[in-house]
C-alpha positions as CSV (number, residue, x, y, z in Angstrom):
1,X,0.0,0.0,0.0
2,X,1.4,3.4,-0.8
3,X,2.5,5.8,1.7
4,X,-0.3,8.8,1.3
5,X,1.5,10.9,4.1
6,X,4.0,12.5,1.7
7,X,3.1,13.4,-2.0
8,X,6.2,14.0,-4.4
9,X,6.1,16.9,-7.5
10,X,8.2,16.6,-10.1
11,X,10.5,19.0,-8.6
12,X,11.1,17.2,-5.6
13,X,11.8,14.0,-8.3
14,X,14.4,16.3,-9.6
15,X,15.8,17.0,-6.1
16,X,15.8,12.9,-5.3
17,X,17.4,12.3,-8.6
18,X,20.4,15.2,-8.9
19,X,21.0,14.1,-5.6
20,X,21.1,10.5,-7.1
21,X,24.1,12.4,-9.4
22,X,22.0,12.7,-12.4
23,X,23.2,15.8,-14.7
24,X,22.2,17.1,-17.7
25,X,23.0,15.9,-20.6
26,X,23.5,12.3,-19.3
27,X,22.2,9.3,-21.8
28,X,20.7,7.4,-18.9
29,X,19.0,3.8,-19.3
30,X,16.3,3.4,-16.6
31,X,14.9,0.4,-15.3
32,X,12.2,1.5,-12.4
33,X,9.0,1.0,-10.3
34,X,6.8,4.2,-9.7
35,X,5.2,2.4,-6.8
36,X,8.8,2.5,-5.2
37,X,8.6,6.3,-4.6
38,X,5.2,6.5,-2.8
39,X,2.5,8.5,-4.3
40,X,4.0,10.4,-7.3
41,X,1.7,13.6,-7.9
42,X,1.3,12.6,-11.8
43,X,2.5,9.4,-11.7
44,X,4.7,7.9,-14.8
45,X,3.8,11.2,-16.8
46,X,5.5,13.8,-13.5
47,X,8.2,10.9,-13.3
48,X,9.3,10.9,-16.8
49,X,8.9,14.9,-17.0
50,X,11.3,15.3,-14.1
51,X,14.1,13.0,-15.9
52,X,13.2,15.2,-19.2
53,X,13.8,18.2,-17.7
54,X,16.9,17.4,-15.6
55,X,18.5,15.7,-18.4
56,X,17.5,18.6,-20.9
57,X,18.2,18.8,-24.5
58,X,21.2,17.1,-24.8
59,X,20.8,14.3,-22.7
60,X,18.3,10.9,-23.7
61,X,16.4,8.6,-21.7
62,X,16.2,4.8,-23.1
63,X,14.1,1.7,-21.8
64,X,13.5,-1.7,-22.8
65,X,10.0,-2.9,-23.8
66,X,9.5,-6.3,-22.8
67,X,6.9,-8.3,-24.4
68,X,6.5,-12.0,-22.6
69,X,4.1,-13.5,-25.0
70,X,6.5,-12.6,-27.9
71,X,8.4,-16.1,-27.2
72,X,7.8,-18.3,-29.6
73,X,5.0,-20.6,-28.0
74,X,6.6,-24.0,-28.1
75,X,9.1,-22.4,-25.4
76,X,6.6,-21.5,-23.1
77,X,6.7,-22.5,-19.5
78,X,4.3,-21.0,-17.2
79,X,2.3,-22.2,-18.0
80,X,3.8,-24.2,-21.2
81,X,1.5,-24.1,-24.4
82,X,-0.3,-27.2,-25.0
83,X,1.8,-28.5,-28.8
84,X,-2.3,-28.4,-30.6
85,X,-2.2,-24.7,-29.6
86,X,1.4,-23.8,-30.9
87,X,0.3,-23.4,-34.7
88,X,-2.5,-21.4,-33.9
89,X,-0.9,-19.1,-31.7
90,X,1.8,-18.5,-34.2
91,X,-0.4,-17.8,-36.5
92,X,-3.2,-15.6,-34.8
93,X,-0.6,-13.4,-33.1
94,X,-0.7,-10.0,-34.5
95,X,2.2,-8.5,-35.9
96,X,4.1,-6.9,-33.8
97,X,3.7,-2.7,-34.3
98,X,5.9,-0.5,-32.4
99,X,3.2,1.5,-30.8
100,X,0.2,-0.6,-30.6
101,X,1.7,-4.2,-29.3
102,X,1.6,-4.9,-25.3
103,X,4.0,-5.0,-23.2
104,X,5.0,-7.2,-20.5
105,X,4.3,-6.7,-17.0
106,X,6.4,-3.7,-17.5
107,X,5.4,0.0,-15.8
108,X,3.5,2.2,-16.4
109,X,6.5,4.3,-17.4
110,X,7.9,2.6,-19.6
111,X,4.5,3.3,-21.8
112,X,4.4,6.9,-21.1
113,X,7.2,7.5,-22.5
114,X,6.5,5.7,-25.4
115,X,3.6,7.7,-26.3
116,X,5.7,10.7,-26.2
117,X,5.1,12.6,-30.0
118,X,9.2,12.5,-30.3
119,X,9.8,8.9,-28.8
120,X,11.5,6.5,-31.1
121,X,11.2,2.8,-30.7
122,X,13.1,0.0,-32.2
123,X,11.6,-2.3,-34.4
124,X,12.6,-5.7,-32.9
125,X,9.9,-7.8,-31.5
126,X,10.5,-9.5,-28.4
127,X,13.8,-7.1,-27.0
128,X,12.8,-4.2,-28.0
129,X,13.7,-0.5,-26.3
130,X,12.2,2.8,-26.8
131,X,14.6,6.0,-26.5
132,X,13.9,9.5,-26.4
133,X,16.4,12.7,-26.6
134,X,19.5,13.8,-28.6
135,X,20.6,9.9,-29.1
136,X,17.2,8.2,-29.3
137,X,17.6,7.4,-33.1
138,X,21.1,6.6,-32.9
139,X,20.3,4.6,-30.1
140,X,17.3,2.6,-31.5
141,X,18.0,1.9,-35.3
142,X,19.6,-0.7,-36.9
143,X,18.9,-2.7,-33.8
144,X,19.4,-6.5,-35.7
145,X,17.1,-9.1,-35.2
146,X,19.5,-11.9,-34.9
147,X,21.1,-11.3,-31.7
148,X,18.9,-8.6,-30.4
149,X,21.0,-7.5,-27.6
150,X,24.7,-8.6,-28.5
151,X,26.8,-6.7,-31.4
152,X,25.1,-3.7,-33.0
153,X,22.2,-3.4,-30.4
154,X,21.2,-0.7,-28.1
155,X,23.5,-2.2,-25.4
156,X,26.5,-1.6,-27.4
157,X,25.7,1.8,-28.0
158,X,24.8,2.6,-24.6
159,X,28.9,1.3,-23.9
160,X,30.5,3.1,-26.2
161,X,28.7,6.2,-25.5
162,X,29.7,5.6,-21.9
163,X,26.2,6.0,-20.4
164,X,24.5,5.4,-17.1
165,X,21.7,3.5,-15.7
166,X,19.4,4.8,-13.1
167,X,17.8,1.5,-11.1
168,X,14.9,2.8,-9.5
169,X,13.2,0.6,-6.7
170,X,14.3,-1.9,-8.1
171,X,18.1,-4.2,-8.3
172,X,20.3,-5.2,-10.7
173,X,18.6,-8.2,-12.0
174,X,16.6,-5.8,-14.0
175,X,19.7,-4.1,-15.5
176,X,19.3,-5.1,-18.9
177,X,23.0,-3.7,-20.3
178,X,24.4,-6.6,-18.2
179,X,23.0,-8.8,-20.9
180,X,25.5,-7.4,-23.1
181,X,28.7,-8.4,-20.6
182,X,26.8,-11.9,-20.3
183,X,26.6,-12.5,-24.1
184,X,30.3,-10.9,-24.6
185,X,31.3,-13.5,-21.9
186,X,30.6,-16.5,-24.0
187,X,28.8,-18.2,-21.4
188,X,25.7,-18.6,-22.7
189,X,24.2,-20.8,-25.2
190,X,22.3,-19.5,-28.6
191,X,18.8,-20.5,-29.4
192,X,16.1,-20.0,-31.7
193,X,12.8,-17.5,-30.9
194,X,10.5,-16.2,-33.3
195,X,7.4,-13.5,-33.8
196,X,5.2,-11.7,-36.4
197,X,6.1,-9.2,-37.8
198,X,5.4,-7.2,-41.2
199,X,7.0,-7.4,-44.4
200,X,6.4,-5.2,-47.1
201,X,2.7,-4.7,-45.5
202,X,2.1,-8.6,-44.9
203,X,2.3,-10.2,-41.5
204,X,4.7,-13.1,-41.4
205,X,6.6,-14.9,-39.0
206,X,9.8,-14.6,-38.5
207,X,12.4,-16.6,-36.9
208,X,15.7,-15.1,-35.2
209,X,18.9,-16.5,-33.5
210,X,19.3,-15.3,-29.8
211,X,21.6,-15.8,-27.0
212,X,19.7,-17.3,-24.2
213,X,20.5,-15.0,-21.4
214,X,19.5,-15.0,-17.6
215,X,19.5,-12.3,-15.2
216,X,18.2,-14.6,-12.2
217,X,22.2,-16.1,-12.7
218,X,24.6,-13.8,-11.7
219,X,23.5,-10.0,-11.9
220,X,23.2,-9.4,-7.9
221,X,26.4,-10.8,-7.2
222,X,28.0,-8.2,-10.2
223,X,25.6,-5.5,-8.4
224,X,27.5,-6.4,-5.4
225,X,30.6,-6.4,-6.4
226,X,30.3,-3.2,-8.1
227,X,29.1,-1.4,-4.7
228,X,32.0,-3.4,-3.1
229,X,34.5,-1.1,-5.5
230,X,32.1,2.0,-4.5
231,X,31.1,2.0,-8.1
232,X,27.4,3.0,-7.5
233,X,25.8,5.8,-6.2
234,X,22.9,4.6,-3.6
235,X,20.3,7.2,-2.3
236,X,17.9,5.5,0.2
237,X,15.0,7.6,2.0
238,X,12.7,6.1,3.8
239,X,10.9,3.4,1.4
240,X,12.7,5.2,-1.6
241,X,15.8,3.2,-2.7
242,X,18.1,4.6,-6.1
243,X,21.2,3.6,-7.6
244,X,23.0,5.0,-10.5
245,X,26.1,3.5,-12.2
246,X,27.8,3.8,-15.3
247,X,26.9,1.2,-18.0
248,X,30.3,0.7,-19.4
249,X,31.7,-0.2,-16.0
250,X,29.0,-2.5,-15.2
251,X,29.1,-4.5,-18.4
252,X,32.8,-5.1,-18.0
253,X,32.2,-6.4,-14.7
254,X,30.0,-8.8,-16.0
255,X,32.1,-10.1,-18.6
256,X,35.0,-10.8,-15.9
257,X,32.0,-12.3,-13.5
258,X,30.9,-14.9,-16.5
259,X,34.8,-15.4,-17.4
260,X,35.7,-16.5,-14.1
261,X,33.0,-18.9,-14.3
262,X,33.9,-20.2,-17.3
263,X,37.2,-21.3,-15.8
264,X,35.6,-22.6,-13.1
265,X,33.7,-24.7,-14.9
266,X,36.5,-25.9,-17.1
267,X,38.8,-27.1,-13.8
């Protein structure tokens, strides 16, 4: 139940979140839960406005979009898909469309701010991300749908342009740029998923190679680790709990996590 003894404006977001050590101009992925904060004055529409304004012109904003039921059905597991339902369930889907297609058990955030008239969203089904800001396109096209978060994806990008992630209520299992260290690791295994999309204004179905990644395995012991080396900045009050880090740092952590693994695995 939220806390209705203290209301927060989106100026006292801004306070919470410079004193977080957010600037301007920052590209900033943000992984968060509005109920986290109490009662937001506004909700995702005041949270989003506050990280707009802070960040101004220069800076961007990018989140993932999620979509669970964009698995291809026979890899289903809670529940699984019964195999007489698989066709069908390929085949009804719609295609996915980069406004009008759920999301997953994602906030209500994330959606605002992809309704936003200057938002731009990548086109891939399943690991998609929405951006907005100076770097939004740069950030969101090209994304390939082979390997949707490995080489040439948003993650890369948000590396080599040495940005930050704001975790918001929520821990470092939900740090999606750690997917990127994971996959550069070699650790893990590539599969098969696949979705609807459209092609040259026909829905079809299309299959693409991924790496199967798992942040239940490994990203709060690299969260961890990183506060360990006082890599994170960590503003609690009261039920309120923040962390920013740099992405760059935390993916490299990863990858030397996942390595060490690998040679444990190989004694």
């Amino acid at each position: 139940m939220i806390d209705m003894t203290e209301a927060l404006s989106k100026e006292d977001l801004i306070r919470l979140f410079y004193k977080l050590g957010i600037r301007p101009g920052m590209t900033l992925e943000v992984h968060a839960s509005l109920s986290s904060l109490g009662y937001v004055i506004g909700g995702a529409q005041t949270f989003n406005d506050a990280l707009v304004e802070l960040l101004g012109e220069e800076g961007t904003i990018i989140m993932p979009l999620q979509r669970g039921d964009a698995d291809d059905p026979a890899s289903w597991r809670r529940p699984p898909a019964v195999y007489e339902l698989q066709e069908k369930i390929r085949r009804e889907a719609p295609a996915f469309d980069t406004v009008e297609s759920e999301t997953y058990k994602m906030s209500k955030i994330y959606d605002n701010l992809r309704r936003r008239k200057k938002a731009v969203v990548s086109k891939h089904p399943s690991c998609g991300f929405v951006a907005l800001g100076k770097r939004a396109k740069y950030l969101c096209t090209g994304q390939p749908y082979d390997f949707p978060l490995g080489k040439g994806s948003p993650l890369e990008k948000l590396v080599q342009l040495k940005a930050f992630c704001l975790l918001c209520g929520v821990s470092y299992d939900n740090m999606t740029s750690l997917h990127f260290g994971e996959i550069l690791s070699g650790i893990r295994p590539v599969g098969m998923n696949g979705d609807n999309i459209t092609e040259n204004g026909e829905k079809v179905h299309k299959n693409y190679l991924i790496h199967d990644v798992d942040s239940d395995d490994g990203f709060l012991e690299i969260g961890e680790r990183l506060e360990s080396r006082s890599l994170v900045s960590h503003v609690k009050e009261g039920q309120r709990d923040l962390r920013l880090l740099r992405t760059d740092i935390a993916v490299l952590e990863a990858m030397r996590y996942y390595r060490e693994r690998m040679k444990y695995y190989q004694i």
